[in-house]
N, C-alpha and C positions, 0 to 999 in steps of 0.2 A: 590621861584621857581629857582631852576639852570638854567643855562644857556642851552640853546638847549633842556629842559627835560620840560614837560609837564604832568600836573596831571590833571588828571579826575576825575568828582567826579558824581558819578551818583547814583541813586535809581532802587533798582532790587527788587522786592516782599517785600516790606518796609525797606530793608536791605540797609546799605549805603554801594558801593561799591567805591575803588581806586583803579586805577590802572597810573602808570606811564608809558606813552611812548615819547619817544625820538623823537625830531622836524622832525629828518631828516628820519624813517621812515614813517611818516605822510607822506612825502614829496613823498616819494620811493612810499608806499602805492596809494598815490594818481596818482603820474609818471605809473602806472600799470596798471590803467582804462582805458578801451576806451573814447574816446574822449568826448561823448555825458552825461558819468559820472562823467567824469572832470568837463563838466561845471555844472553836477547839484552839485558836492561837492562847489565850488566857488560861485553858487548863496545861497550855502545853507548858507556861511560862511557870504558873504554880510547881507543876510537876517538875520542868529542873529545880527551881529553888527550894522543893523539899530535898532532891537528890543533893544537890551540890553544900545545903547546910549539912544535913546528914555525914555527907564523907568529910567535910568541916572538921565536924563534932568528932570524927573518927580517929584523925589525922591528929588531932589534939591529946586524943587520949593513950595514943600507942606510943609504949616505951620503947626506944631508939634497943636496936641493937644489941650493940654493947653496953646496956645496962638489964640484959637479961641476966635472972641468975644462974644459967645454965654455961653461959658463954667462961671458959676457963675452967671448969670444974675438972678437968684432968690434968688439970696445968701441972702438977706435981708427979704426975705419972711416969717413969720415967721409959717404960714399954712404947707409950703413947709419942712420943720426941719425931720417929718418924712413923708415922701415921702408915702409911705405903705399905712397909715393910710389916709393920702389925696385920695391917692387912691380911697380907701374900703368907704369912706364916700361920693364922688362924684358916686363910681357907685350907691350907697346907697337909694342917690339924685335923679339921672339924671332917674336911671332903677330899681331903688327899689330892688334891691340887696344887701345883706349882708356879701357877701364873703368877 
């Protein structure tokens, strides 16, 4: 990102749209509004950057995957090998189906 120049990146009818605009028209842009739109552009700006720290802080704390401790816990199973087939024999079992 240059200095003072600001890129947007947005989604318009699936289409990924960019456009760049410069800090200090946002500024002027904004300097333009009446007052009472001044302050909804400023709560709106508050408002993402609580959202977007928040999912931040989220994103930080979630353990990946495959280091849950669930992920393998039937590794040993030898029933388990093809899953499908465990399947198709429990419901076989339990509801006398053959699918």
């Amino acid at each position: 990102m240059q200095r003072g120049f600001v890129i947007l990146r947005a989604t318009w009818k699936g289409e990924k749209v960019r456009s760049g605009i410069k800090a200090a028209n946002i500024t002027q842009d904004v300097a333009s509004l009446p007052p009472e739109a001044q302050r909804q552009v400023i709560d709106f700006v508050s408002f993402l950057k609580t959202r977007y720290s928040a999912w931040q802080s989220i994103k930080a704390m979630r353990t990946p995957l495959a280091d849950e401790p669930f992920i393998g816990m039937w590794r040993e199973r030898e029933d388990m090998r093809d899953s499908a087939a465990w399947v198709r024999d429990l419901r076989r079992r339990e509801w006398g189906r053959s699918e």
